[in-house]
ZATORDO-194584 format. One line per 10 residues: number of its first residue (from 0); their letters; for each residue x, y, z of C-alpha. Coordinates in steps of 0.5 Angstrom, whole numbers, always signed. Layout:
N
NUM = A = X Y Z  ...
//
This chain:
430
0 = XXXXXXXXXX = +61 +87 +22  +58 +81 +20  +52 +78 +23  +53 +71 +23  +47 +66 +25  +48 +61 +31  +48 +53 +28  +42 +53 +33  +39 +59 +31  +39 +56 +24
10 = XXXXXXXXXX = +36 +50 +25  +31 +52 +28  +29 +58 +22  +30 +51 +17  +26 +47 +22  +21 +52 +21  +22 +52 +13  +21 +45 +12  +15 +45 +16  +12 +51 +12
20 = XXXXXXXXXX = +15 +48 +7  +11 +41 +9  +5 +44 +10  +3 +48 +3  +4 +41 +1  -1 +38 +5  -6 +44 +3  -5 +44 -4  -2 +37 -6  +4 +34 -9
30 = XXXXXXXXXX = +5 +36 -17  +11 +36 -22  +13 +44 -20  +14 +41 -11  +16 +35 -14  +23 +36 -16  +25 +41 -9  +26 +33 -7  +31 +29 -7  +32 +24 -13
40 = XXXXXXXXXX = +35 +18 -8  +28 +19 -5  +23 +19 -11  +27 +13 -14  +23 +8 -8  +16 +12 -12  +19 +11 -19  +19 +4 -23  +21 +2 -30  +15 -1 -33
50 = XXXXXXXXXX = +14 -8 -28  +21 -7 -25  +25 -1 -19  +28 +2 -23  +36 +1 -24  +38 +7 -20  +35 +3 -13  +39 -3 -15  +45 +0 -15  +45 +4 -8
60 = XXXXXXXXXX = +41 -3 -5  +48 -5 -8  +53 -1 -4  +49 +2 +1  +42 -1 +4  +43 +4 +9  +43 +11 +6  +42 +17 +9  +37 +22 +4  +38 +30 +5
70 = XXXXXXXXXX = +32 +33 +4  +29 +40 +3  +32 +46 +9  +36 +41 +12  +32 +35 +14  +34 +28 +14  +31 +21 +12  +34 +14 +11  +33 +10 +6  +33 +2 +8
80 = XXXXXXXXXX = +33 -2 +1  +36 -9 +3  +32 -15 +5  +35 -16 +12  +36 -9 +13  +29 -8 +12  +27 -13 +16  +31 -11 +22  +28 -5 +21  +20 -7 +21
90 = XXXXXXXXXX = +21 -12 +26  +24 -7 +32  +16 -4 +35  +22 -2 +40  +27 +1 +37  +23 +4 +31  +15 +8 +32  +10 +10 +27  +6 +14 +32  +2 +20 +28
100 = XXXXXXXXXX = +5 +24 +33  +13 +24 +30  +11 +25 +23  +6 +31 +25  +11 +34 +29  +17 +34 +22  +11 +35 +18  +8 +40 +20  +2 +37 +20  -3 +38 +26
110 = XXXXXXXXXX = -4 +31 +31  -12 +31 +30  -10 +29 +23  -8 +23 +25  -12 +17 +21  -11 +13 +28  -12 +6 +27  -7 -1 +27  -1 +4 +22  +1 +10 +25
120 = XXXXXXXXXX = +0 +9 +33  +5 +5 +37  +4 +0 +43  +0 -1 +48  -6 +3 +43  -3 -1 +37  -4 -9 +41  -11 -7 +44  -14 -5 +37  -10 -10 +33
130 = XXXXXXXXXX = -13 -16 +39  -19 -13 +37  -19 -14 +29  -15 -19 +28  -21 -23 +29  -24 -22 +24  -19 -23 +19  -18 -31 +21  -19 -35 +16  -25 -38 +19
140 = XXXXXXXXXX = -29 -32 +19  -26 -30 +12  -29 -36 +10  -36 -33 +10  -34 -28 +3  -31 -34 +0  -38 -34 -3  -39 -26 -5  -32 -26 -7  -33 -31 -12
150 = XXXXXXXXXX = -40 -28 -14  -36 -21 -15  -31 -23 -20  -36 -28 -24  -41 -21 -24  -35 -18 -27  -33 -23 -32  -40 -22 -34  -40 -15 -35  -34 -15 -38
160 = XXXXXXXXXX = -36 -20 -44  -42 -17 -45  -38 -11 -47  -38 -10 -55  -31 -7 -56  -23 -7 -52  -24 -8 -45  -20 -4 -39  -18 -9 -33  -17 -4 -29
170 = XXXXXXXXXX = -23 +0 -28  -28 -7 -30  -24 -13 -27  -18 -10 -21  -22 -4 -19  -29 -7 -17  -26 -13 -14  -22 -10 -8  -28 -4 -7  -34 -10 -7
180 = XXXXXXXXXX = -30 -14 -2  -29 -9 +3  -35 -6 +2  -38 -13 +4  -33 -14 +9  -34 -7 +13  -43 -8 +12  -43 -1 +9  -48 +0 +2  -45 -2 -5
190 = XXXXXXXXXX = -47 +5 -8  -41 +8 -5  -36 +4 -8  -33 +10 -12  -33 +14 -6  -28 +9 -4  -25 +9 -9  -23 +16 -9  -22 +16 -1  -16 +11 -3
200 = XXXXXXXXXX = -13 +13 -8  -12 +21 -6  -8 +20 -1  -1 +16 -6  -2 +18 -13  +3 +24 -11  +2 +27 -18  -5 +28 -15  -10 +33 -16  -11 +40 -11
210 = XXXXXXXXXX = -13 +33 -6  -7 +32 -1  -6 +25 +3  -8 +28 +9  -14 +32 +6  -17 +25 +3  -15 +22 +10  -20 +27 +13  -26 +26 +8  -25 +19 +9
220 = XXXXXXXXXX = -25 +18 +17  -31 +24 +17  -35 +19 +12  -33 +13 +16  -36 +17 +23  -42 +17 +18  -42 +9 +18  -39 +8 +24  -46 +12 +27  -49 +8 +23
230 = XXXXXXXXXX = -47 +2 +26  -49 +3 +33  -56 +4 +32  -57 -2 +28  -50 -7 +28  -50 -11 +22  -47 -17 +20  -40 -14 +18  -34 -12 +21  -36 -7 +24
240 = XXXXXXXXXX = -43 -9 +26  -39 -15 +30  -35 -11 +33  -39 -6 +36  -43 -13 +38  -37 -16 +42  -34 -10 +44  -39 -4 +45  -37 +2 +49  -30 -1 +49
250 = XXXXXXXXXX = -28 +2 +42  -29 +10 +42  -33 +11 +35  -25 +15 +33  -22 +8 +34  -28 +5 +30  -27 +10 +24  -19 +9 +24  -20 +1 +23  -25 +2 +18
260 = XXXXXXXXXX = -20 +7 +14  -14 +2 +15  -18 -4 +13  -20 +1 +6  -13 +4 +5  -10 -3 +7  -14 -7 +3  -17 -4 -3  -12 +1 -8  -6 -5 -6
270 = XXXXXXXXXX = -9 -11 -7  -13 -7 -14  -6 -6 -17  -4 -13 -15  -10 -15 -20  -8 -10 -26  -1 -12 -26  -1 -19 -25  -6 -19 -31  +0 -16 -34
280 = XXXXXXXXXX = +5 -21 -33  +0 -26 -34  -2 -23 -41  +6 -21 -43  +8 -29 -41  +4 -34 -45  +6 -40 -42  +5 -38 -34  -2 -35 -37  -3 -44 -39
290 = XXXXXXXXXX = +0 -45 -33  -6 -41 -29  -11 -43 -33  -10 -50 -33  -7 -52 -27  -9 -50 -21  -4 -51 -16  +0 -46 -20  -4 -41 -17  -2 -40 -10
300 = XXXXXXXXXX = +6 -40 -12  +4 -35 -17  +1 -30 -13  +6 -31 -8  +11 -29 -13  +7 -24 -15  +7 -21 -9  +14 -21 -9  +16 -19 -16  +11 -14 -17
310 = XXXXXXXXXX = +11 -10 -9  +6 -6 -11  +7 -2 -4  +14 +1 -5  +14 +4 +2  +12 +2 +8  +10 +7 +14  +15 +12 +15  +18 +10 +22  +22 +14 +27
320 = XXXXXXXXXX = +28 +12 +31  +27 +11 +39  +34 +12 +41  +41 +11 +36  +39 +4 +33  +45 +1 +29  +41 -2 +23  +46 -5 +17  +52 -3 +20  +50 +4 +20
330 = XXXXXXXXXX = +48 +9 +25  +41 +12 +25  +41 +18 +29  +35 +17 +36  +29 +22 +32  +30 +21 +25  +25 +19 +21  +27 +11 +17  +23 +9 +10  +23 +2 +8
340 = XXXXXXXXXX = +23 +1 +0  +19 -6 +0  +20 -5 -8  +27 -5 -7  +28 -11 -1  +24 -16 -5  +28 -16 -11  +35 -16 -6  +40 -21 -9  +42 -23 -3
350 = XXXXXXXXXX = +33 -25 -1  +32 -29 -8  +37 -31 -14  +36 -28 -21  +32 -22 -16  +29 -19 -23  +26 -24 -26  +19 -27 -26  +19 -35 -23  +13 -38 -22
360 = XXXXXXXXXX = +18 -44 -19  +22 -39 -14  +22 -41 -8  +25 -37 -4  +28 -38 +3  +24 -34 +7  +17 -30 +6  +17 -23 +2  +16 -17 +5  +10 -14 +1
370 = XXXXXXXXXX = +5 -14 +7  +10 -12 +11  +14 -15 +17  +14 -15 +25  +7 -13 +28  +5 -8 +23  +5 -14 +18  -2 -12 +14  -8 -15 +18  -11 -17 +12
380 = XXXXXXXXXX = -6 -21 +8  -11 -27 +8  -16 -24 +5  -11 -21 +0  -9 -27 -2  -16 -30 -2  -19 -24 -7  -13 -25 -12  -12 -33 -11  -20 -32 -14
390 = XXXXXXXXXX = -19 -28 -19  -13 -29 -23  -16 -36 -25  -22 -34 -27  -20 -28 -31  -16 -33 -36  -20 -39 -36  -27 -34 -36  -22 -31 -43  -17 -36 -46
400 = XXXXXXXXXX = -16 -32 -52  -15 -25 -49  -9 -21 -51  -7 -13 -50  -10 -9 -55  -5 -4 -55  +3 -5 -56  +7 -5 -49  +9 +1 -50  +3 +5 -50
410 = XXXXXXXXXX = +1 +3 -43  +2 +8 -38  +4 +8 -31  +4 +11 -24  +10 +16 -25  +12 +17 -17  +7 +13 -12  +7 +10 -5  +2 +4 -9  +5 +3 -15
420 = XXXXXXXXXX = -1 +2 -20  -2 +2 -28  -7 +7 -30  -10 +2 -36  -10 -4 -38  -14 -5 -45  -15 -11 -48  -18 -15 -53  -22 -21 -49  -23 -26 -56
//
């Protein structure tokens, strides 16, 4: 006789797959042999064509901003693509959650991984912790690294133009920036700028090394329990220090550790790579390139199409449907898990004409989404714009003459990653 499994026998064995499944990535990392048990309409949210989402979103954004992705062992995803839809999606905190907890429970993954912070907790821990942050990136308290940041990037071009040969933006000029200015704004020492940067990047370049996300996750949080202890015993003029002031006992060292780790996840690797690809599109397009050299009330429009065109965050924080939630006119099942592709909503015809061009005169009707939307907008947005408003000008006016040193076709790229980056950017600054 034929033995015949029950429909709920075989979703808990694949349930239990997936997890296993789910795990051995966790432990060993993402690299092309695990990468292609995933489903293609998942990865094109990660992929790009040089600057541009590659046409396959395009099309799906097209006909279904709201499509359903089937994903190994009978799990299941939504991708949402459209302006709008993506919209409705990140401005539900209660409709949709991003509790580390749902994503430990369909990953496998244990809940005291969890990173903590503004990203993967919901409501009331999400208002508390956000209240006390939010503080220290208002403007007037941004204003005190208006002097450093200036000096960073002077210090960089200085670097740079001692250099005898081709330069490589990325590790002089996009790299740097970002790790210095958190370093300045966190209070912790200068010399472990690397281990930022290694703490960051592990955790989205999914053709990694044996280093998992959530492994980077826990190197960095264990290296900011460090800091955070640290910061106790002698609080320093930085963020940290400030909150344990004005805080004290209020916010547990864990809280601390995970505010730290979001402020370095947030605002280093992203804001590195809006650097190194708004360089690109400054070096392809000379006349944008005088614009920004010569006119400085073109650089805030240029930033904020920057942000836009280039969406160097492709996918927001994966949320999970509190109850059945109609998104689009779709129906998404109470659980499911829902990834919004920013890359993808930013470049939606219906959000801005003449989606696929660069336009530093563009002025859209509403706000990009390449900080997000709704109360997980990033926190760090100004000082974002800050760092890139300075940088950018700097850069071409410090080198009017500077040129790729190498043919556009020799670039290489991220190949699948939630941050999209470019790997090098050499130039001839002369």
């Amino acid at each position: 006789m034929e033995c015949r499994l029950t429909t709920t026998f075989r979703s808990r064995i694949t349930a239990r797959i997936g997890r296993a499944y789910l795990s051995r990535i966790q432990k060993y990392g993402i690299g092309p042999s695990t990468i292609r048990l995933l489903p293609d309409d998942l990865l094109m949210m990660m992929r790009r064509d040089g600057l541009d989402p590659v046409d396959k979103l395009a099309r799906t954004r097209a006909k279904r901003p709201v499509s359903k992705v089937s994903l190994p062992f009978g799990m299941d995803a939504w991708v949402v693509s459209g302006y709008e839809e993506s919209k409705a999606v990140l401005g539900s905190a209660d409709g949709f959650s991003t509790d580390f907890a749902h994503l430990a429970t369909n990953a496998g993954v244990a809940a005291e991984q969890s990173p903590g912070g503004l990203g993967f907790n919901d409501p009331p821990v999400h208002t508390r912790l956000r209240r006390i942050l939010t503080p220290e990136f208002t403007m007037r308290r941004l204003r005190r690294l208006t002097p450093r940041i200036d000096a960073i990037i002077e210090e960089r071009l200085d670097a740079m133009a001692a250099s005898p040969g081709p330069v490589d933006l990325v590790q002089a000029f996009a790299l740097p920036i970002p790790s210095l200015t958190i370093c300045e704004l966190l209070g912790v020492p200068y010399e472990d700028r690397h281990d930022f940067q290694k703490l960051a990047m592990d955790r989205f370049d999914l053709f990694g090394d044996a280093t998992a996300p959530f492994g980077a996750m826990s190197e960095s949080l264990e290296y900011f329990r460090g800091v955070v202890e640290a910061q106790r015993k002698n609080p320093g003029d930085g963020l940290l220090g400030m909150i344990v002031r004005e805080h004290g006992d209020d916010v547990d060292d864990e809280e601390l550790a995970g505010l730290a780790d979001g402020v370095l996840t947030g605002g280093f690797e992203t804001t590195a790579s809006t650097i190194a690809l708004g360089s690109l599109v400054l070096l392809r397009d000379r006349d944008v390139f005088d614009r920004i050299r010569t006119d400085d009330t073109a650089v805030a429009p240029f930033v904020e199409e920057a942000l836009r065109y280039l969406s160097a965050v492709q996918i927001a924080f994966p949320r999970f449907a509190r109850r059945d939630m109609e998104i689009g006119g779709v129906t998404i099942p109470r659980g499911d898990m829902v990834l919004c592709s920013l890359s993808g909503a930013n470049r939606d015809a219906s959000y801005v004409e003449d989606d696929g061009r660069f336009d530093l005169d563009r002025v859209p009707s509403a706000s990009h989404l390449a900080f997000g939307h709704g109360i997980h907008r990033c926190v760090g947005a100004e000082l974002a714009r800050m760092e890139l408003r300075a940088a950018y000008p700097a850069l071409v006016r410090r080198f009017p003459g500077m040129r790729l040193a190498v043919s556009p076709q020799e670039l290489s790229f991220r190949k699948v990653s939630i941050v999209y980056g470019i790997e090098s950017l050499p130039v001839h600054l002369r």
